[in-house]
N, C-alpha and C positions, 0 to 999 in steps of 0.2 A: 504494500500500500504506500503510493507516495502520499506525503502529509506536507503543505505547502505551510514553508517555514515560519512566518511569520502571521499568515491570516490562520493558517492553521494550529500546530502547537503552542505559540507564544499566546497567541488569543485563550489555546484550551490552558496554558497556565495560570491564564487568569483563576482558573476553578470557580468560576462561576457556575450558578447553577444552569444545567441544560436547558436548552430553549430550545422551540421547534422551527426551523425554518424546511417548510414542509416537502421539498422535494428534493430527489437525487441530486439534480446539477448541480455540484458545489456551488455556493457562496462564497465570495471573499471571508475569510475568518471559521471554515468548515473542518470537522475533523471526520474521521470515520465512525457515523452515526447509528442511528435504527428508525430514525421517524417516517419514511417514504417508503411506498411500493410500487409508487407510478414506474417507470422509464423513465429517464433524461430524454431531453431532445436527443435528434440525430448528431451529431460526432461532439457531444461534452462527456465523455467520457463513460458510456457504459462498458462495460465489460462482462462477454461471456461465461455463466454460470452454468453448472450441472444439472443433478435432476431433484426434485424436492425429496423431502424438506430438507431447509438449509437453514445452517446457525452459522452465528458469527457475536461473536467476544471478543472485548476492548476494552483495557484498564490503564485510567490516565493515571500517575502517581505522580505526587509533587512534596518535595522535600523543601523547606524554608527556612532562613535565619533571620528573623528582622524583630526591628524594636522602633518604638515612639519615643520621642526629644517633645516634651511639651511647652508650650511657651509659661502656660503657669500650671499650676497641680501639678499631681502625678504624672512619672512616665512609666512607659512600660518595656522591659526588654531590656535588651534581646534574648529572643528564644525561641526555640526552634518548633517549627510544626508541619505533623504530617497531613498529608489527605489525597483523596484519592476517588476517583469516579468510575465504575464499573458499569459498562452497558451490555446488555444480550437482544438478539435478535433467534424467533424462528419463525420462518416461514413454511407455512404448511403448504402453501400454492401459491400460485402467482396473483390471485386474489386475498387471502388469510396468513392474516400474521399474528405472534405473539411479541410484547418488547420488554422490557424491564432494564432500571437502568436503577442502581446502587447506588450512594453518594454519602461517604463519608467526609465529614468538615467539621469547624466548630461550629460551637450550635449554644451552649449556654451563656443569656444575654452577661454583658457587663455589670459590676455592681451596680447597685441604684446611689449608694453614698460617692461614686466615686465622680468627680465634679469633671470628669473627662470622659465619659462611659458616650456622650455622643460624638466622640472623634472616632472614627476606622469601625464603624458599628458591625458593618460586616469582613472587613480586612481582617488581617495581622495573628501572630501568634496569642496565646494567652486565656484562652476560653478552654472549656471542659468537650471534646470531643463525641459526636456521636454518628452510627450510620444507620438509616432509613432508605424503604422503597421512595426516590422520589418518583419514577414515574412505570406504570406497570397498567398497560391498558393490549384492546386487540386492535388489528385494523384490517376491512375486510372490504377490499376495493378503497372507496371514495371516503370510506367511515371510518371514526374509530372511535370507542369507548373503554372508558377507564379515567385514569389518574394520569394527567400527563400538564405539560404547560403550557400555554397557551399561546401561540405564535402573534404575541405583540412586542414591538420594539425589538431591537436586535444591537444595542447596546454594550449591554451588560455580556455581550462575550463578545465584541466584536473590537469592545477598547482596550488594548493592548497595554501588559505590563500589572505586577501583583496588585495593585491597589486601585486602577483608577475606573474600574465600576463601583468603589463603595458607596459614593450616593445613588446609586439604581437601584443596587440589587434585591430582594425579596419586594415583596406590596407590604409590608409595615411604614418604611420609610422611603422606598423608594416607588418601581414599577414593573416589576417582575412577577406576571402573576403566577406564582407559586402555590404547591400542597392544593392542587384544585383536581375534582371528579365534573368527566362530563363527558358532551358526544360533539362528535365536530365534523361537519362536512367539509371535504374539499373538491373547487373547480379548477381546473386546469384548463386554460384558453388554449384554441387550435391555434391561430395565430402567432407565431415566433419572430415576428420583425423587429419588435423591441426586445426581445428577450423571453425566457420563461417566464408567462405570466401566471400566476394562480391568484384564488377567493378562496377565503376560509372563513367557515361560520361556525361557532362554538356556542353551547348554554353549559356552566357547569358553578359548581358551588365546595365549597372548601370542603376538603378533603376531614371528616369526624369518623373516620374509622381508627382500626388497630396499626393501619399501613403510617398513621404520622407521628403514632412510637418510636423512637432512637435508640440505639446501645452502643455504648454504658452509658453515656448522658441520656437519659429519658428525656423528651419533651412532652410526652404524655398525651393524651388525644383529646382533641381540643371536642368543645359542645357549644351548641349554638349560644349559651348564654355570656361565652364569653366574648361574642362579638368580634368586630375585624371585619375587613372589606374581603366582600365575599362569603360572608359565612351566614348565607340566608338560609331558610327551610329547603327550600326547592329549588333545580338549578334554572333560578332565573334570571342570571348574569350571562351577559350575551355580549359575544365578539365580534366583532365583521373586521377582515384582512385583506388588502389590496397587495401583491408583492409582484415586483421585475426582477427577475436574479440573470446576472451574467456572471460570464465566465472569461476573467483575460488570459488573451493566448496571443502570444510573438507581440506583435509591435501595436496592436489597436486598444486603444480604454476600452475600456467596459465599466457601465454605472450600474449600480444596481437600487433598489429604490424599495419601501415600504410608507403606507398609509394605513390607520387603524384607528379601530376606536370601541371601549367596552364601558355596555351601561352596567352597573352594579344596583343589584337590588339593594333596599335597607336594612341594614344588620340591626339586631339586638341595640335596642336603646339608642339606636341613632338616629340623628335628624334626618338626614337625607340619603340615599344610595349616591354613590361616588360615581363620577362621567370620567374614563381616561382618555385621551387621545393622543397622537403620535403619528409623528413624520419624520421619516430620517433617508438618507443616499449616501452612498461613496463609491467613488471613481477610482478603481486601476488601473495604472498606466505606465505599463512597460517600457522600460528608456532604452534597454539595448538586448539582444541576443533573438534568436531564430525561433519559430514556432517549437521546434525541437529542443532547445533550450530550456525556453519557457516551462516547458512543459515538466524538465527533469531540473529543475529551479536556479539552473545556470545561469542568472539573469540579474537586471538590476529595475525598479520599481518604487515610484510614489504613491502610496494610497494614502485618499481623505477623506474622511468620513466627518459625517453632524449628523448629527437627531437633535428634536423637541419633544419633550413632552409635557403633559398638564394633567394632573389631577384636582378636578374641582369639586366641591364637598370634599374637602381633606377631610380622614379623619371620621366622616359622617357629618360633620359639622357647614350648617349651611355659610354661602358667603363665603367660607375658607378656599383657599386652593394654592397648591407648590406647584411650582414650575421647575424645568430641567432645559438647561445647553448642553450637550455636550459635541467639543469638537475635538478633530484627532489627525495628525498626519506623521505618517510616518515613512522612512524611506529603507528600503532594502539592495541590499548592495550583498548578495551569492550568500556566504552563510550571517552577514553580521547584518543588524538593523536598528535604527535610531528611531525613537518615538517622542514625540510629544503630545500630551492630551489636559487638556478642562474641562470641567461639569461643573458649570453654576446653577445653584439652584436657589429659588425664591419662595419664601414662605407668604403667603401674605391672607390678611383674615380684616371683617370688618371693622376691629375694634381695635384688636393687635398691631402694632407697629410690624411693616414690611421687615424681612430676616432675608438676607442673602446670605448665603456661604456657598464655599467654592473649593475645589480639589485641583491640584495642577501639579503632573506626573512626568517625569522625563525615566523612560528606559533604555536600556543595552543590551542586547540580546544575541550570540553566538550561537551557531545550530550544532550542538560538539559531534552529532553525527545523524543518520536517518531519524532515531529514533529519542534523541536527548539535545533538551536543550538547555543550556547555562543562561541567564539575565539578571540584572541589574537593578533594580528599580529604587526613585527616591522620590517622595511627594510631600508635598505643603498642602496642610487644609486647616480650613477654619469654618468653626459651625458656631452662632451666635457671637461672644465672647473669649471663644475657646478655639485655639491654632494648635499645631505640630508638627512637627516634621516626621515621616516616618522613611525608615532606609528598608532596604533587604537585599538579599539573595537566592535565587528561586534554581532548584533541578527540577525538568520535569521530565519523565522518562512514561514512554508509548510503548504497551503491551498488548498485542494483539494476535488473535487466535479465530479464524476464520475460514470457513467452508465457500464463501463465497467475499473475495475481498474488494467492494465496491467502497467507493468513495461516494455516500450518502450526503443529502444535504442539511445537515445540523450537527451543529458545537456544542461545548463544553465552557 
């Protein structure tokens, strides 16, 4: 399996949680997935498979040293932490699949006394460790049902280097819909002039079964009375998905592009059910070497990406709503890559004074071979009153074990 150096491994370093970006064709920032059963277009890259059923196993592991320098309070670190993503694929036919995909990370929140517990909320070493099914559904043709996540924004694995999805990542604070059950159609336009186009339609509702238990950190399985976006009686939270996915290859960009938007039902003692919405693009643009090149990542590359997003009724809370920038460019030069990325985000509420705070991330990243990469990461952020600087060092090393080895379209 080739694994594209930087949209692919460095992005899955991120270990953020999986997202669905719904078809075969890679995406910019794709590793070797389980979400699709379409075909790719004609020549992005399928490859001939045997006779059913077919499995296929994939374990990202990422080893970390990093610490926070706070500007005031506590800091924390350095210290070292493990995690790791495991996915499975079986396909019973060329219509019916089964998927599951494992996810060990931290997972128990920061103290409450500690006056820095909203810096790196989801980054950094220093939390109690746990792993859960995050996503464990079937898909049978155009359908699928289960527990999986929901194909909005593409972000939070798309922004390159250990830290700089922390303001996205989960639907607490960011916009990651996570720990969600439900059923999701997908269309796939005939039309390929612009690119792979697909529509995806989802209703599903937070996940209150045994599957959102962890070990050895329990998180315990959440009940409707404790409320949180998404976590209505019935799944009446509803997606709708606009996506163009391209693929660069020798010397031409390729953009690729997402538009979305999900109404949230009213949880438990909340004012309002939350509106999300989101648009985001980025452009690959191959600076030198042959199709053939490209292909075997002998090449050198500008990719830049932005998204927006807004959640309004933060919270539940009418009148509230956060906003998200996040932009990112980075350049690839054969095994080494330079990034830079920010996400500001704006809090602002009727009565509350406006809250901006912001993350801004510079990475280094070396590919030490097919399947391991070394990088660098150092970020500034500030939430409210409270900055820091966090450093690290990130291994992340691709275990893969497969009956059929396609290069699917979704990340890590």
């Amino acid at each position: 399996m080739r694994v594209d150096r930087w949209g692919g491994i460095l992005a899955a370093a991120l270990i953020v949680s999986p997202v669905t970006a719904q078809v075969q064709a890679p995406a910019p920032g794709t590793l070797l997935g389980t979400s699709a059963t379409l075909p790719p277009p004609d020549g992005m890259g399928a490859e001939p498979v045997g006779d059913f059923p077919k499995f296929s196993f994939a374990t990202l592991a990422n080893l970390e040293y990093s610490g926070l320098g706070a500007a005031s309070g506590p800091s924390r670190g350095p210290q070292p932490y493990f995690r790791f993503d495991a996915t499975m694929l079986v396909d019973v036919n060329d219509k019916l699949s089964f998927d599951g995909l494992f996810q060990f990370k931290a997972r128990k929140p920061r103290p409450a006394d500690d006056p820095n517990s909203d810096l790196y909320i989801n980054q950094g070493a220093g939390r109690r460790v746990g792993g859960k099914m995050l996503e464990l559904y079937a898909r049978y043709d155009t359908w699928r049902v289960g527990k999986f996540v929901q194909n909005f924004g593409r972000a939070y694995y798309l922004l390159p280097g250990p830290f700089a999805a922390d303001f996205i990542e989960e639907a607490e604070a960011g916009y990651e819909p996570t720990e969600m059950i439900g059923v999701e159609k997908l269309h796939v336009f005939g039309s390929e002039e612009h690119g792979w186009q697909q529509l995806s339609v989802s209703a599903f509702f937070v996940d209150r079964t045994f599957l959102h238990e962890s070990l050895p950190y329990n998180e315990g399985i959440v009940h409707y009375r404790n409320g949180g976006v998404g976590n209505t009686h019935l799944p009446e939270n509803v997606m709708v998905t606009y996506d163009i996915l391209n693929m660069p290859v020798g010397h031409g960009a390729q953009a690729t592009f997402q538009a979305s938007v999900i109404r949230y039902g009213k949880s438990y003692q909340a004012e309002r059910g939350e509106i999300w919405t989101t648009v985001g693009g980025d452009i690959a643009i191959p600076l030198n070497g042959s199709v053939a090149a490209t292909l075997d990542g002998r090449y050198s590359q500008l990719h830049l990406y932005v998204e927006a997003a807004r959640r309004d009724n933060f919270e539940g809370f009418a009148g509230r709503a956060r906003s998200f920038v996040s932009v990112s460019g980075d350049y690839l030069a054969g095994p080494w890559v330079v990034d830079l990325t920010t996400t500001q985000r704006w809090t602002t509420d009727r009565i509350l004074p406006i809250q901006n705070d912001a993350i801004y991330t510079a990475t280094i990243g070396h590919d030490l071979s097919r399947a391991i990469l070394g990088s660098i990461s150092v970020a500034q952020e500030h939430v409210g009153d409270r900055a820091g600087i966090y450093a690290g060092i990130r291994l992340t090393k691709t275990f893969t074990t497969c009956a059929r080895c396609l290069t699917r379209g979704r990340a890590f």
